[in-house]
PALUMTI-216455 format. One record per residue: residue in one letter; chain; x, y, z of N, C-alpha, C in turn; residue number from 0. Coordinates in steps of 0.02 Angstrom, whole numbers, plus 50000, padded with zeros to 5 digits. Each point is the difference from the previous one (the first is absolute). Example, Ala and Ser with C-alpha at 12.3 -4.5 7.8 and 13.67 -1.06 7.14 Angstrom:
// residues 2
{"A" "A" {50660 49716 50390} {49955 50059 50000} {50045 50060 50000} 0}
{"S" "A" {49982 50053 49964} {50042 50059 50003} {49961 50055 50037} 1}
// end
This chain:
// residues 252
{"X" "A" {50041 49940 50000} {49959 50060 50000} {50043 50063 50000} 0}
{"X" "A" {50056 50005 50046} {50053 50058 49980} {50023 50014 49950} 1}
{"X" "A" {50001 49936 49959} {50041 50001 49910} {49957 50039 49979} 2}
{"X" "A" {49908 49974 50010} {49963 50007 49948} {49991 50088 50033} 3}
{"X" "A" {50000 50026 50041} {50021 50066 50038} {50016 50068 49971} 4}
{"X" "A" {50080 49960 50006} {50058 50028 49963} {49982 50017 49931} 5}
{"X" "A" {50000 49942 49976} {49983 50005 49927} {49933 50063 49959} 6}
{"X" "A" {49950 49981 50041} {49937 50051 49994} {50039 50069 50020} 7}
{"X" "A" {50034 50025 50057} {50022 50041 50011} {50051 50050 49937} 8}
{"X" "A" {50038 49965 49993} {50044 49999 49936} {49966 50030 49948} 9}
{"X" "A" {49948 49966 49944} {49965 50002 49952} {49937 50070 49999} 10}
{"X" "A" {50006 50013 50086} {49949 50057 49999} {50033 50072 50002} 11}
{"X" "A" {50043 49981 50011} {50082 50060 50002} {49992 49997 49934} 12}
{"X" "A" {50020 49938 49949} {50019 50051 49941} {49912 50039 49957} 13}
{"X" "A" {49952 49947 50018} {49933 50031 49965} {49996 50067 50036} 14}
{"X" "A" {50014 50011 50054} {49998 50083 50024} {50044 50044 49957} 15}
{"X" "A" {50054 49964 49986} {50035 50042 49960} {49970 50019 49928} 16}
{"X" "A" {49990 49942 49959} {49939 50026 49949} {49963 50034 49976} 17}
{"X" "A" {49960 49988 50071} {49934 50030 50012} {50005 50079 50028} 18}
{"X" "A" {50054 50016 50018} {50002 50063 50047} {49997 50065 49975} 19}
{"X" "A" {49965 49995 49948} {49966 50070 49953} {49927 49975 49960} 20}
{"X" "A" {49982 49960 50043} {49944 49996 49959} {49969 49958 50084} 21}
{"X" "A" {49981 50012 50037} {49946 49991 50051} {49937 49979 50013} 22}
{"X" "A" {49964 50034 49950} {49928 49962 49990} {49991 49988 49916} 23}
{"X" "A" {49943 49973 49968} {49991 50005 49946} {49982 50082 49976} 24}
{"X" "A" {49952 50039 50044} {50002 50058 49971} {50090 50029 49986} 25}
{"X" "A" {50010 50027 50040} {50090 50010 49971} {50034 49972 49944} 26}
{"X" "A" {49989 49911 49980} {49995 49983 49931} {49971 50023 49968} 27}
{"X" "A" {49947 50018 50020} {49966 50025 49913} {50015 50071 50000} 28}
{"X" "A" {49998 50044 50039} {50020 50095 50007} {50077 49983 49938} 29}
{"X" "A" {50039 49936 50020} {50052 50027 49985} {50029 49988 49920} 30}
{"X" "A" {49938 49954 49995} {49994 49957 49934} {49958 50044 49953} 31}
{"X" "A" {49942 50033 50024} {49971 50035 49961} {50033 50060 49975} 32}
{"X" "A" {50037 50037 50041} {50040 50057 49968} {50049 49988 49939} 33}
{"X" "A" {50023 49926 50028} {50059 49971 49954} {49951 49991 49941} 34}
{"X" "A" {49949 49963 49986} {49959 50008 49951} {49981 50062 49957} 35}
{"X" "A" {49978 50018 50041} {50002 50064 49966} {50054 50040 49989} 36}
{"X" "A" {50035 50040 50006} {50070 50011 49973} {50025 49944 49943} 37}
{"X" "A" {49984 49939 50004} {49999 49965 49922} {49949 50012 49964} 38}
{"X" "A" {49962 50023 50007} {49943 50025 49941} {49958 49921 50000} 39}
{"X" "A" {49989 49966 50053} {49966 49953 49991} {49908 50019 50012} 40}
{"X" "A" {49977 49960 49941} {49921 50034 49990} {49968 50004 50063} 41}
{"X" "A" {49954 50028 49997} {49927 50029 50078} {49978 49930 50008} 42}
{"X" "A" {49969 49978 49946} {49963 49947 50009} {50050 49945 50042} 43}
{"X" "A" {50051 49976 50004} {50038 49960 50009} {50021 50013 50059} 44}
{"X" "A" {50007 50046 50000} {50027 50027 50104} {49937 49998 50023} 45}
{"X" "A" {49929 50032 49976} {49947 49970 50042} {49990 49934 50010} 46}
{"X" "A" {50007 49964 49952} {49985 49911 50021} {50059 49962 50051} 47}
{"X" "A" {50041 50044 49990} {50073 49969 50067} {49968 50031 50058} 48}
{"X" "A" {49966 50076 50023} {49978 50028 50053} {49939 49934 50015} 49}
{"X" "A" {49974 49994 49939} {49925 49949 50039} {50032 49931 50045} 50}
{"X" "A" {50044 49969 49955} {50040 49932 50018} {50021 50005 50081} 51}
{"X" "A" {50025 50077 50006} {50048 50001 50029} {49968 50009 50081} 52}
{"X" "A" {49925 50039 49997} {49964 50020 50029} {49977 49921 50025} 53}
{"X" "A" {49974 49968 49964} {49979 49937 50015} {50057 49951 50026} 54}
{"X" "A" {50033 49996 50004} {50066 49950 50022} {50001 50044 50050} 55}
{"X" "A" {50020 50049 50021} {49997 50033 50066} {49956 49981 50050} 56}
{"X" "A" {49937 49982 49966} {49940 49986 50047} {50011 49925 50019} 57}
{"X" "A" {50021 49972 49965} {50032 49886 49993} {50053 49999 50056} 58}
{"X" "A" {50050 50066 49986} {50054 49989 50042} {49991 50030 50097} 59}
{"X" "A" {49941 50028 49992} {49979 50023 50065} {49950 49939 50029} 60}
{"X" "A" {49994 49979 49965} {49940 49918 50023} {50062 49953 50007} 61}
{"X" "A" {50033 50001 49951} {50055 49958 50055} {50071 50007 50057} 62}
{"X" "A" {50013 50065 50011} {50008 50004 50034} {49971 50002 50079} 63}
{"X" "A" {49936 50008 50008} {49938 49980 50045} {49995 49921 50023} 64}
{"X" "A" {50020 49985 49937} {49974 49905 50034} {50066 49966 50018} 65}
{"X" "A" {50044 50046 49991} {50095 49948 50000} {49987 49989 50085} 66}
{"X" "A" {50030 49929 50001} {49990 49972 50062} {50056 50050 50055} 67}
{"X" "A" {49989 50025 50048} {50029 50038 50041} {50056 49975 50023} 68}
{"X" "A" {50027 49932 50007} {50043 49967 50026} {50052 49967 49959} 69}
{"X" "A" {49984 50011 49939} {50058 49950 49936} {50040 50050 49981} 70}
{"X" "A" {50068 49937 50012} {50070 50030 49995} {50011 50022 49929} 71}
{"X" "A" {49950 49994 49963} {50017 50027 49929} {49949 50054 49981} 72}
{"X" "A" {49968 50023 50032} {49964 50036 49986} {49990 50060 49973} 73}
{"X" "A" {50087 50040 50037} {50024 50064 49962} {50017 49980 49920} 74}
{"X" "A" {50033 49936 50014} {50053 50011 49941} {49940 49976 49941} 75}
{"X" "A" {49955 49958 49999} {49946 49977 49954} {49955 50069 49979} 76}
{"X" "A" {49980 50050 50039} {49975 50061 50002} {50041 50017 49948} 77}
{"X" "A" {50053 50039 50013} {50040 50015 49958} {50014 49982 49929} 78}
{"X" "A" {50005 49937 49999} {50020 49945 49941} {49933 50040 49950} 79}
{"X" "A" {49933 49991 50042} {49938 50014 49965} {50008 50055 49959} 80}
{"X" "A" {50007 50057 50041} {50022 50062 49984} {50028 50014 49937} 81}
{"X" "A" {50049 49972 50011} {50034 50013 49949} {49999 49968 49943} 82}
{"X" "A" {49987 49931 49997} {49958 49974 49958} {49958 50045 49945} 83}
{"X" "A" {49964 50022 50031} {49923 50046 49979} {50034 50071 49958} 84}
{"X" "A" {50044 50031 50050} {50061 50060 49985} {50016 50023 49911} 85}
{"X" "A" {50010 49901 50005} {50058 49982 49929} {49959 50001 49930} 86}
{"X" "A" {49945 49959 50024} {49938 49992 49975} {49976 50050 49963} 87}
{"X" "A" {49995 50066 50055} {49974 50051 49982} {50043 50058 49947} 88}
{"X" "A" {50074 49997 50004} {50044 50029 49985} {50016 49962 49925} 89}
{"X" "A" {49985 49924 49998} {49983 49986 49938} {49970 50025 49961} 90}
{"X" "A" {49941 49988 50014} {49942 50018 49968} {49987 50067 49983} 91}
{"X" "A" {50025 50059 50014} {50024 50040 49985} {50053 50036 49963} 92}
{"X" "A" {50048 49978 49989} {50068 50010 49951} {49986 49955 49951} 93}
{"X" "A" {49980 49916 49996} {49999 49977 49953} {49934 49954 49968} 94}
{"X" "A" {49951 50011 50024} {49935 49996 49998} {49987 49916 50037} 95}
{"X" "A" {49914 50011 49975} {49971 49945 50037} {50040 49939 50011} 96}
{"X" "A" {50007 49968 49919} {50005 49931 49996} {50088 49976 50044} 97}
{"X" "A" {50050 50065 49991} {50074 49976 50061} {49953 50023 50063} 98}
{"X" "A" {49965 50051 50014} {49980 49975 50071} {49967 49931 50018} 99}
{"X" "A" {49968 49990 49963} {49969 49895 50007} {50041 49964 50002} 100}
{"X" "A" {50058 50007 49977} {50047 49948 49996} {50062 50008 50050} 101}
{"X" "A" {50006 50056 50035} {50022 50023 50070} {49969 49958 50060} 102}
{"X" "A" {49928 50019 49979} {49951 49967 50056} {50000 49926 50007} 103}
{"X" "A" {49996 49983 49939} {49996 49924 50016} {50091 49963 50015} 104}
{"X" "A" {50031 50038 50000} {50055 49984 50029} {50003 49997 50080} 105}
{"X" "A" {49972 50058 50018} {49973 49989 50065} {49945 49972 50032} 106}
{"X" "A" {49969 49959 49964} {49963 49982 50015} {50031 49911 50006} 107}
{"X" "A" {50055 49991 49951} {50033 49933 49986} {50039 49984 50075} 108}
{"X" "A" {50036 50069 50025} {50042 49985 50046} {49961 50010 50083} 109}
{"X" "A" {49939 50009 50005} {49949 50007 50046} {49966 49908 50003} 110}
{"X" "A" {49999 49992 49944} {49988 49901 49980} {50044 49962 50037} 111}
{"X" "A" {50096 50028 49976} {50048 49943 50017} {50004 50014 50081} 112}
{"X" "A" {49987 50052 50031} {50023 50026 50061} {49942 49996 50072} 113}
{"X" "A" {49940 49966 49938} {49920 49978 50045} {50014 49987 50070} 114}
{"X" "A" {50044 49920 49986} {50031 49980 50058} {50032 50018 50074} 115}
{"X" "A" {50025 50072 49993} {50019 50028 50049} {49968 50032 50023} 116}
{"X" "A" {49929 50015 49978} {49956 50060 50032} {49964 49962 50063} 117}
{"X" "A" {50008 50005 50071} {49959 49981 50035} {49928 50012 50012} 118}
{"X" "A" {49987 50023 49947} {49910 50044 50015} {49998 49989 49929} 119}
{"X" "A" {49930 49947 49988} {49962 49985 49951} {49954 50076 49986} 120}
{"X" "A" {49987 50041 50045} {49948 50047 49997} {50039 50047 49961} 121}
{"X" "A" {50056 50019 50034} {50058 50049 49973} {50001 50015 49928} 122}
{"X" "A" {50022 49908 49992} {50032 49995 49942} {49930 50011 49923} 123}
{"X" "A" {49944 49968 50016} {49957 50026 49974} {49982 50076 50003} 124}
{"X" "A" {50015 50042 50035} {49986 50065 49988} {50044 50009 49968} 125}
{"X" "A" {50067 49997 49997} {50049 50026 49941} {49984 49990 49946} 126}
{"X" "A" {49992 49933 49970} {49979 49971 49931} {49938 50037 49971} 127}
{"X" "A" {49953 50005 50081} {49940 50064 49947} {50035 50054 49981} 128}
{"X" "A" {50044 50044 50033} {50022 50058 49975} {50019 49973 49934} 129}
{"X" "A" {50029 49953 49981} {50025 49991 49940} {49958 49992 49944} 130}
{"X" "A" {49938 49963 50037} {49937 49983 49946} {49983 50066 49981} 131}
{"X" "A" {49992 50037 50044} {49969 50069 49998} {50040 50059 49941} 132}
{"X" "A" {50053 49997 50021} {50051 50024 49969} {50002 49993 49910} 133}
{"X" "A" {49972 49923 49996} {50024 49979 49924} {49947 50001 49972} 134}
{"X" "A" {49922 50009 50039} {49934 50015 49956} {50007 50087 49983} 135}
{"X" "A" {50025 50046 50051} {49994 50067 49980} {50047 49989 49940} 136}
{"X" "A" {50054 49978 50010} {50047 50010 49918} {49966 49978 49952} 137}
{"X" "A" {49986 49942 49995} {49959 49979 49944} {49928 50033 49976} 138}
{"X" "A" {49983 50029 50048} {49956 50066 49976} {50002 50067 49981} 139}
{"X" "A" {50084 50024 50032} {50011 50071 49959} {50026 49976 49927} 140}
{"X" "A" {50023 49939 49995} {50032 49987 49945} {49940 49987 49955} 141}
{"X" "A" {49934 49987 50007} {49945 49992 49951} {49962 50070 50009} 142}
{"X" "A" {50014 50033 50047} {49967 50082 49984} {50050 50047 49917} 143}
{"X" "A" {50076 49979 50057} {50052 50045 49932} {49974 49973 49940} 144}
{"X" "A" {49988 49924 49976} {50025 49990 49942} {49909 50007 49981} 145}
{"X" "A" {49947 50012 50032} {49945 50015 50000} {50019 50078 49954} 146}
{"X" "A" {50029 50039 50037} {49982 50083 49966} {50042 50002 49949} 147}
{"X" "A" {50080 49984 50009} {50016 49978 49912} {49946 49997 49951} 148}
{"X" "A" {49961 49932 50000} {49943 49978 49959} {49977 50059 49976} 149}
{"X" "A" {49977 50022 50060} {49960 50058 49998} {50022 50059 49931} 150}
{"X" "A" {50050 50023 50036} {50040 50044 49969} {50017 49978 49929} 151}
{"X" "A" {50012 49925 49982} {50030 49974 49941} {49946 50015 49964} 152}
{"X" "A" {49910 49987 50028} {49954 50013 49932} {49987 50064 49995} 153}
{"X" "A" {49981 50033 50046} {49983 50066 49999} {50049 50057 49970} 154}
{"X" "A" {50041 49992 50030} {50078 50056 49977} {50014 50067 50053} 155}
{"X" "A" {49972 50035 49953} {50023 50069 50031} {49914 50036 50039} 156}
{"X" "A" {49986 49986 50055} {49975 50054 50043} {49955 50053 49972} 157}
{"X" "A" {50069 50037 49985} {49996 50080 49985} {49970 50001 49930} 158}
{"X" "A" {49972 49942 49968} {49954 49995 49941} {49917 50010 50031} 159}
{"X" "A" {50004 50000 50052} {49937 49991 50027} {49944 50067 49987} 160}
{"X" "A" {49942 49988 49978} {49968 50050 49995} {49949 50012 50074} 161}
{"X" "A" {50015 50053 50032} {49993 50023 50078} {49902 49984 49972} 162}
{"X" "A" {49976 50039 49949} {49925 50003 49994} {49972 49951 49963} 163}
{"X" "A" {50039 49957 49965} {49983 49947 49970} {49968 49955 50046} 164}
{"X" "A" {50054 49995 50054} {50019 49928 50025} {49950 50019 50057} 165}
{"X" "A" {49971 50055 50033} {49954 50019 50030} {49934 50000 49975} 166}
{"X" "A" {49960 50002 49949} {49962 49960 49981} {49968 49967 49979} 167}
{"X" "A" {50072 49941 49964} {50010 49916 50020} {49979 49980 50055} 168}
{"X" "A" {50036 50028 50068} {49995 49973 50060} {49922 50022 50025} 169}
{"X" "A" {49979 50064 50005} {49922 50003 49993} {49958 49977 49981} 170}
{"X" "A" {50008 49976 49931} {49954 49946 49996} {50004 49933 50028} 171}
{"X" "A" {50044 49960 49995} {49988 49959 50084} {50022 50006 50053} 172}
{"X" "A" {49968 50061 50020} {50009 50019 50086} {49897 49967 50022} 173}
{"X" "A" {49973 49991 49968} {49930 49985 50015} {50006 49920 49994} 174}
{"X" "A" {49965 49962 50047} {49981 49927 50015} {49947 49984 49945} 175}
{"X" "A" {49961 50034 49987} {49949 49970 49956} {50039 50006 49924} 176}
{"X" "A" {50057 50042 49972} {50038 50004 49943} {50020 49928 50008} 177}
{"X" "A" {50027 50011 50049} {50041 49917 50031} {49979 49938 49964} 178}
{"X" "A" {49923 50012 50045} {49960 49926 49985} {50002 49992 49918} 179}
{"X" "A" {49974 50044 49974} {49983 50003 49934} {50033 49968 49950} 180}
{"X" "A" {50084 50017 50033} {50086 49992 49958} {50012 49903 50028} 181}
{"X" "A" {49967 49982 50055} {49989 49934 50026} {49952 49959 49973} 182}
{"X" "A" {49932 50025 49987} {49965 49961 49938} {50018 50000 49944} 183}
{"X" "A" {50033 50059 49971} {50019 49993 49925} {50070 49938 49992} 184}
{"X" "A" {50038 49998 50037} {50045 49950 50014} {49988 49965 49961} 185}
{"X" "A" {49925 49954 50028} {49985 49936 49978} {49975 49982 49946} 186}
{"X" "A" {49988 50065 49980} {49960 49998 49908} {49967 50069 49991} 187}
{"X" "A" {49990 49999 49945} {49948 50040 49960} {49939 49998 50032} 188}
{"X" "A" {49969 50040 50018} {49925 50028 50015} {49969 50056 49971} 189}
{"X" "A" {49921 49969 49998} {49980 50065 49994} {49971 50046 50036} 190}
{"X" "A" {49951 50060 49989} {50003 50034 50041} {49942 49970 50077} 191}
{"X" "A" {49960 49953 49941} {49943 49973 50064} {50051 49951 50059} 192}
{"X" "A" {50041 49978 49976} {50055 49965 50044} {50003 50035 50050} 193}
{"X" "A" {50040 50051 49977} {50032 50034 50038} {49941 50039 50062} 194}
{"X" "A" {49959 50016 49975} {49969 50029 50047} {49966 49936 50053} 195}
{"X" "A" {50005 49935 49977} {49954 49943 50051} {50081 49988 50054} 196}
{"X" "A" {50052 50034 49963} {50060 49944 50067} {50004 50063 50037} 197}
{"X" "A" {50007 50087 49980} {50005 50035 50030} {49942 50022 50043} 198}
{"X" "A" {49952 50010 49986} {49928 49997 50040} {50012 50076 49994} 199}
{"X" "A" {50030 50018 49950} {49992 50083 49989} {49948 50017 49929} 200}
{"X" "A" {49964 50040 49979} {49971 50007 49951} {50004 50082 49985} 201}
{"X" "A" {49980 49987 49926} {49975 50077 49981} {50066 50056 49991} 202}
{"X" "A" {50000 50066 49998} {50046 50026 50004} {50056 50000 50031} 203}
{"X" "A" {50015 49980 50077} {50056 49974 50033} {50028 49972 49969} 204}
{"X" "A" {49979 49933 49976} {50029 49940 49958} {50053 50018 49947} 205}
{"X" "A" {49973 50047 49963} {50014 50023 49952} {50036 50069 49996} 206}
{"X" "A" {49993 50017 50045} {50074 50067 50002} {50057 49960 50024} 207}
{"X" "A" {50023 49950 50033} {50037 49941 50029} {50017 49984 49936} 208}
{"X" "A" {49973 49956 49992} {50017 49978 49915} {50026 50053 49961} 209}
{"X" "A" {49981 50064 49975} {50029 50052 49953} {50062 50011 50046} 210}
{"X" "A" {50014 50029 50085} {50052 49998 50016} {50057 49947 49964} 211}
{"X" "A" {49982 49937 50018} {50046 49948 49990} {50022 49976 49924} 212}
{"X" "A" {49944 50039 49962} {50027 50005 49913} {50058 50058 49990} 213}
{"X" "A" {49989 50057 50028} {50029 50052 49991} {50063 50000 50012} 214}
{"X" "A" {50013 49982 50053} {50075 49962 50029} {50026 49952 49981} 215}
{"X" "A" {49972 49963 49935} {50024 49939 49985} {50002 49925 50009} 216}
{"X" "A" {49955 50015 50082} {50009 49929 50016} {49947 49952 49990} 217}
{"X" "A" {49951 50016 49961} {49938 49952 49958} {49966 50053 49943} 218}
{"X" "A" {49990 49941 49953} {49995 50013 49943} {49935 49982 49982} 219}
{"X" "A" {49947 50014 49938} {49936 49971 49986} {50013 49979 49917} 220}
{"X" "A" {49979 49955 50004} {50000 49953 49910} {49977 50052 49957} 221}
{"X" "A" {49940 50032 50002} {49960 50028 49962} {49944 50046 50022} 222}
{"X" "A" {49985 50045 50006} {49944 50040 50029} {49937 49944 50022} 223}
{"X" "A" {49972 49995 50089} {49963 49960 50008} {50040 49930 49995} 224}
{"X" "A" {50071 49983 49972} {50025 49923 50012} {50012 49985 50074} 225}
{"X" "A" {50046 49956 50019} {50010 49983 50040} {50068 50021 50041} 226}
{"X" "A" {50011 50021 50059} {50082 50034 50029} {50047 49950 50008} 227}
{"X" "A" {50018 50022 50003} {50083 49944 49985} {50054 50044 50047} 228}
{"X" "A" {50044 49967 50027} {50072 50027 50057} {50075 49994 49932} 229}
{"X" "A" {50027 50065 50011} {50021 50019 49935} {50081 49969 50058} 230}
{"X" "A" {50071 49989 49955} {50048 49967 50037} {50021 50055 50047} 231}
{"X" "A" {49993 50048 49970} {50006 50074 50061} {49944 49977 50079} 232}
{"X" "A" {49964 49998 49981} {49963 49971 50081} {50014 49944 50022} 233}
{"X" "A" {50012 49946 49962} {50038 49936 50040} {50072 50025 50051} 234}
{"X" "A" {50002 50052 49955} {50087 49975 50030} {49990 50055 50054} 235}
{"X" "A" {49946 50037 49991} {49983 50045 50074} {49965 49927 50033} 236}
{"X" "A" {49968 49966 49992} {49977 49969 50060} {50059 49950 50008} 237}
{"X" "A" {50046 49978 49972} {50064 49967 50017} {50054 50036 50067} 238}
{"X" "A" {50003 50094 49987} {50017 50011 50031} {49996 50019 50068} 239}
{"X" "A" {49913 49983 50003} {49959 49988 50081} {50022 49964 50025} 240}
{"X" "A" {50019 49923 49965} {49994 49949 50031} {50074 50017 50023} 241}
{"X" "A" {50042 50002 49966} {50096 50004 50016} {50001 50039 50076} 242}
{"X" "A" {49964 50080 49989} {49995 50056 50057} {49986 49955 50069} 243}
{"X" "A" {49940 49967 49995} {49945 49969 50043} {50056 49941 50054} 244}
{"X" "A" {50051 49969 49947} {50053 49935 50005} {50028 50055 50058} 245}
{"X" "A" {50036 50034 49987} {50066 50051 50030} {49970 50009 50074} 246}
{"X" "A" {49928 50025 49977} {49987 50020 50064} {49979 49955 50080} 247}
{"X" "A" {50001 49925 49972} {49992 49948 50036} {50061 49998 50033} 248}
{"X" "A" {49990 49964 50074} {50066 50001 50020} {50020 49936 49991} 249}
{"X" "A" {50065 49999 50007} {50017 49931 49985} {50038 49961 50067} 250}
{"X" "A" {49980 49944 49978} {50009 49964 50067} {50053 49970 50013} 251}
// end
């Protein structure tokens, strides 16, 4: 027990040394974010390291709470964690998602071979969540970034945007019953008696709705008196409900 003592003693001397500018995770990130920035690294990207980083803060305060009060490894495994997470984070930052995953699961390999020595089954499962935890936020800023790329790759430039155009586009489906309308047409061609038996709207309402939703593009009529039809301009508005609707779910 003195070896094993000594030894812990030793190993926490040099992680103090390490560690001895960087104290909590906030101080990692204050010190990381400036460094980021002064590299001209994008907004979006330092916000998703602040979210990560915010959240692992909260993993690493739940386990420090449950570390058994009495185990001789307790500083030095704390630590180990720490920094672990530190490296992780400092990855994932300078050289994106996919070397921070492959950081992680390195630590996560040598947390496997070293199982054995942890006297606390409870412990040692709270570490490994930080790690679980750790490698779902990466794998999710890494499908947000390569999400707005997309984005950016079809759309282009922004500053093409027409401020009054695109205002009312969006006006016309800012109304639920436009909605419904762009949701029956989905499924087919109707006509107008259709339309008025699924909407339970009649008469003029019906039909200023409808001229709205021609005018803007997003349904079309065959022929004076034919039947309405959802033009690919309104699909791909009701496509982009559904995508919005996705984002805003949380994920589990």
């Amino acid at each position: 027990m003195n070896d094993l003592n000594a030894r812990v003693d030793e190993i926490n001397k040099k992680l103090d040394e390490l560690l001895r500018r960087v104290n909590t995770l906030q101080d990692f990130l204050l010190q990381l974010s400036t460094a980021l920035e002064a590299a001209n690294v994008k907004a979006v990207e330092r916000e998703l390291l602040s979210q990560i980083a915010v959240e692992i803060d909260e993993e690493l305060s739940s386990f420090r709470r449950e570390r058994p009060s009495n185990c001789p490894l307790r500083d030095l495994c704390t630590r180990r964690v720490e920094k672990a997470a530190f490296r992780v984070l400092q990855t994932f930052a300078y050289k994106g998602a996919d070397d921070a995953l492959k950081e992680l699961r390195g630590h996560v390999e040598a947390v496997g071979k070293h199982a054995e020595d942890c006297p606390s089954d409870g412990c040692l499962k709270s570490a490994v969540r930080i790690f679980k935890v750790l490698e779902e936020l990466v794998e999710h800023s890494k499908q947000t970034v390569a999400f707005r790329r997309e984005i950016f790759r079809q759309w282009g430039n922004f500053d093409e945007i027409d401020e009054e155009e695109v205002a009312d586009m969006l006006t016309s489906i800012s109304n639920s019953m436009r909605i419904k309308i762009l949701k029956i047409l989905s499924k087919g061609r109707k006509n107008y008696v259709d339309i008025e038996r699924m909407t339970g709207m009649r008469g003029g309402h019906l039909q200023f709705h409808l001229r709205n939703l021609i005018d803007t593009g997003y349904v079309t009529q065959e022929k004076p008196k034919g039947k309405y039809l959802i033009t690919s301009k309104g699909l791909k508005v009701l496509k982009l409900m559904c995508e919005l609707k996705r984002e805003k779910e949380p994920t589990l």
